[in-house]
N, C-alpha and C positions, 0 to 999 in steps of 0.2 A: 858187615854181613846183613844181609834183607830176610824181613819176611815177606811170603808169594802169598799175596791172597786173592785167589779164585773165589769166584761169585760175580754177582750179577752186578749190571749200572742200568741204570733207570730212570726214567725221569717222572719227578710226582706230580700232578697235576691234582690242583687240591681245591674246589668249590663250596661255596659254604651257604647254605638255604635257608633264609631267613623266617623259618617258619618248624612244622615238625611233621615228618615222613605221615604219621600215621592217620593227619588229621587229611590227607591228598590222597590215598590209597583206601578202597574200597572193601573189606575182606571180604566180601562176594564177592567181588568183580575180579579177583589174580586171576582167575583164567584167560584173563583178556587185560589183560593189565595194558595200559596206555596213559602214562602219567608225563609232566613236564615241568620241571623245578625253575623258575627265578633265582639265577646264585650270582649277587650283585658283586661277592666278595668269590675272586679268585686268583691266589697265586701259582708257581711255575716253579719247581723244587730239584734241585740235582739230590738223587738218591740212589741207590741200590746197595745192597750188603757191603760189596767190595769196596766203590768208591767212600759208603761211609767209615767203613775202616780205617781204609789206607787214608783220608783226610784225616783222622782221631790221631792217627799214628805218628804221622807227618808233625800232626802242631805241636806233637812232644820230643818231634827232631827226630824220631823214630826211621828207618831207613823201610819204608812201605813199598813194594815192586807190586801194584794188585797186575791182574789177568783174567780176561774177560772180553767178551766180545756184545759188538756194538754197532748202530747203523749208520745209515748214511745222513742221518740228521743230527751227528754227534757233535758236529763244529762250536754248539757255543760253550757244552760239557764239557768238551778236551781244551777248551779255552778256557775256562774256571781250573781246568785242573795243573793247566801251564804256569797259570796267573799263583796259584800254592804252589809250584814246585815239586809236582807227585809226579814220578816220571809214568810216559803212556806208553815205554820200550812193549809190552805186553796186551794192549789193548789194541784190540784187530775190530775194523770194521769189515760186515756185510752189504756192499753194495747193494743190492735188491731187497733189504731187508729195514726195518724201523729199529732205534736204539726201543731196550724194552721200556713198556709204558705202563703208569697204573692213572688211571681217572679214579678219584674219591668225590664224596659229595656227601658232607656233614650238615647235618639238620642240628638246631638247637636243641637238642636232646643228647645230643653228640652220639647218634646213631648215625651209620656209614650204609654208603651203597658205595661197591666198588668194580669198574672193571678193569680185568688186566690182558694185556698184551706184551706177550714177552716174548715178540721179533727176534734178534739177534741175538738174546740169549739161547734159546735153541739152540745154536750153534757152539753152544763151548767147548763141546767133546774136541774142537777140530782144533784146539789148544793144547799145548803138552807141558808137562811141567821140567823134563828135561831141556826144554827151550831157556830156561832160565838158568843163571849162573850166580853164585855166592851166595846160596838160600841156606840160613841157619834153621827156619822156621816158615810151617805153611796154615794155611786156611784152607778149608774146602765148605764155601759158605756158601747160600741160599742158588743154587744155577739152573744152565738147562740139565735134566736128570740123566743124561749119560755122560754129559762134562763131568758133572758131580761123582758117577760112579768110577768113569778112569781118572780122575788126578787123587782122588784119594789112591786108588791102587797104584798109581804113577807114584805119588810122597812114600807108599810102602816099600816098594820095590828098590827107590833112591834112597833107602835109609834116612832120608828128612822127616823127623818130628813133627806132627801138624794136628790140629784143631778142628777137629768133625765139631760144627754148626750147622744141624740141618736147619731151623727156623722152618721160614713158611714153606721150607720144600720137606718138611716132613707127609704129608698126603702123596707123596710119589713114591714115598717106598715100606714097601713089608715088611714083615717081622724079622725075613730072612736076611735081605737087603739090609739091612739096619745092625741086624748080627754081626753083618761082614764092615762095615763101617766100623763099627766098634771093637772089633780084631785087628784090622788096620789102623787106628787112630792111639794116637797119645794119649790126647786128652778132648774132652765132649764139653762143649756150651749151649747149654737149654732152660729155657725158663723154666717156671714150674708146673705150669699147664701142660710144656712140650712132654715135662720130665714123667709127667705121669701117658700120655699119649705112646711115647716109644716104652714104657714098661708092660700097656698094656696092649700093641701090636708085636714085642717079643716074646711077653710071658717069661721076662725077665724081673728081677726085685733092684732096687738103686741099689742097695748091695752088691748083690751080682753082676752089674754094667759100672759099679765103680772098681771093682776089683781085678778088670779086666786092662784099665788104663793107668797112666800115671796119675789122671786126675780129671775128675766129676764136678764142672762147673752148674750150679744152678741157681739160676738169677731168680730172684722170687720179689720184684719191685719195690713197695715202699718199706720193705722188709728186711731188702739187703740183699745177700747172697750167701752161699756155702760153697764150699770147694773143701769135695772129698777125694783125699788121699789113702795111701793105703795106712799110715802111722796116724794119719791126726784131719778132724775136719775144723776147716776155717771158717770162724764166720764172720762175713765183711759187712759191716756198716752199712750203711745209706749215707749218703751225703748230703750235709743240705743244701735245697736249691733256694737259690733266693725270689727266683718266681718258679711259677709251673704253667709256661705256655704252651709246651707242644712236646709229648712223650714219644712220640713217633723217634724213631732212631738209637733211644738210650742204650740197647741190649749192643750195639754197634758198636757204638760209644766203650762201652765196654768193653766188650772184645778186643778192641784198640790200647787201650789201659793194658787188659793182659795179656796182648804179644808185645808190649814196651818193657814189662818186667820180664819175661821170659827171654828176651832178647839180652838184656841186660843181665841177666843171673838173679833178678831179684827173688826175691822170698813170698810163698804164694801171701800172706801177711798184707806188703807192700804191695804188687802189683793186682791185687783184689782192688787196695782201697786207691790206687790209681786209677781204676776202671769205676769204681764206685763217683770219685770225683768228676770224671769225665763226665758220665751218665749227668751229674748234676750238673754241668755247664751244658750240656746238648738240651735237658730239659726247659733251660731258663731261655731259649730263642724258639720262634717257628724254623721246622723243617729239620733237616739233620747237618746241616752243613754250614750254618751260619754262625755257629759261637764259633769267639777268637780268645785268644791268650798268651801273651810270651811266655817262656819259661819261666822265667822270675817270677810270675804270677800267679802262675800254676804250684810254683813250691811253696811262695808263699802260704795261698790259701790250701795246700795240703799242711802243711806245718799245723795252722791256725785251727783244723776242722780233727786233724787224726793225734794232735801234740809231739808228733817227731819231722825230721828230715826225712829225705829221702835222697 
């Protein structure tokens, strides 16, 4: 049995400015702002919600089916994703359209300027999730915002269990919108900043939006996480990383962790601190998609960091 994870693929394009934003920008002068950054240092990242998922999921042998749509510049991304073995049965490209893009551009301050373009994801709605076959478990993660609103109601209607992460597509929807996601959904993953954003565009209490699901995930960084049930809340570790190169993707990383325990039966316990470890091997590489591990390696240093099996 797979889990469908809908959401976005993207590609990160990531510049880095050897110098610091504030000392290039005028603060009289934004109304005519006209600046040009030197960024000697720049790589090329396969990212988005879904691919970074269903890769997290994959490396733990996890049966990952993501869904999502993509453009006509997808060829060296569906090549990387060949090259893992994440199957693309689900991944539709748009001919007239660009796979979605984000341009960053980090100063040593580690302040960001960013733009995005998200081409082909627009286009999600035009995916179904009844397209898909043997789905234990879904995702309805970061996409275009009408994809997003029919596959959650598409997971309701099919009776499949699924995982409302809105992440960065939280600005696309209201209090109302957000009510209806969390009527429909199992279970919710949001960090902490998000968790207070959707309490205060429903006028809802964490209380109130945990009692509605099976279970209230909220990731709160070097803090760990909670996952609130209706009997008991869990609180999952941090892991530790052995370096701290690049946070970008860890909540992913996650997420991956806990549709491998849910997949498997595991106990919210164990697949917290499966997601917890993951988070610290995505953290210890730039981008989201370059830590490796065999299995062996991965129980190992679970054993090592939590003192049991899994």
């Amino acid at each position: 049995m797979s889990a469908l994870i809908t959401g976005s693929f993207a590609y990160d394009t990531i510049m880095v400015f050897s110098g610091q934003f504030k000392n290039e920008i005028l603060p009289d002068k934004v109304h005519m702002l006209n600046v040009s950054f030197l960024v000697p240092q720049l790589r090329r990242e396969f990212g988005g919600c879904a691919g970074n998922i269903a890769y997290n999921l994959n490396l733990l042998g996890g049966a990952a089916l993501p869904m999502g749509t993509v453009g006509k510049d997808f060829g060296p991304y569906g090549e990387w994703m060949d090259k893992q073995g994440i199957k693309r049965t689900h991944v539709k490209e748009i001919s007239e359209s660009y796979t979605a893009q984000a341009y960053i551009t980090t100063d040593l301050d580690d302040n960001q300027i960013t733009a995005f373009h998200p081409g082909a994801m627009s286009e999600a709605h035009t995916q179904t999730v009844s397209a898909a076959q043997g789905i234990k478990i879904g995702t309805v993660s970061p996409d275009g915002r009408d994809g997003m609103i029919q596959h959650s109601k598409q997971f309701a209607a099919a009776g499949i269990p699924f995982l409302f992460d809105p992440g960065q597509g939280l600005p696309m929807f209201g209090g109302d919108d957000l009510k209806t996601f969390i009527k429909e959904a199992n279970y919710m993953a949001v960090n902490d900043y998000e968790m207070e954003l959707v309490m205060s565009k429903t006028g809802l209490s964490q209380a109130q939006i945990a009692a509605q699901l099976d279970a209230l995930i909220v990731t709160k960084g070097a803090k760990g996480a909670d996952i609130i049930t209706a009997k008991k809340t869990y609180e999952i570790p941090v892991a530790h990383a052995q370096s701290l190169a690049d946070p970008t993707g860890c909540g992913d990383a996650f997420r991956g962790g806990l549709l491998y325990g849910l997949l498997n039966g595991m106990d919210w316990d164990t697949a917290g601190r499966i997601g917890s470890l993951l988070g610290a091997y995505n953290i210890e590489r730039p981008g989201t998609q370059n830590h490796k591990f065999t299995r062996e390696e991965f129980s190992a240093r679970f054993e090592q960091e939590f003192r049991y099996k899994f």
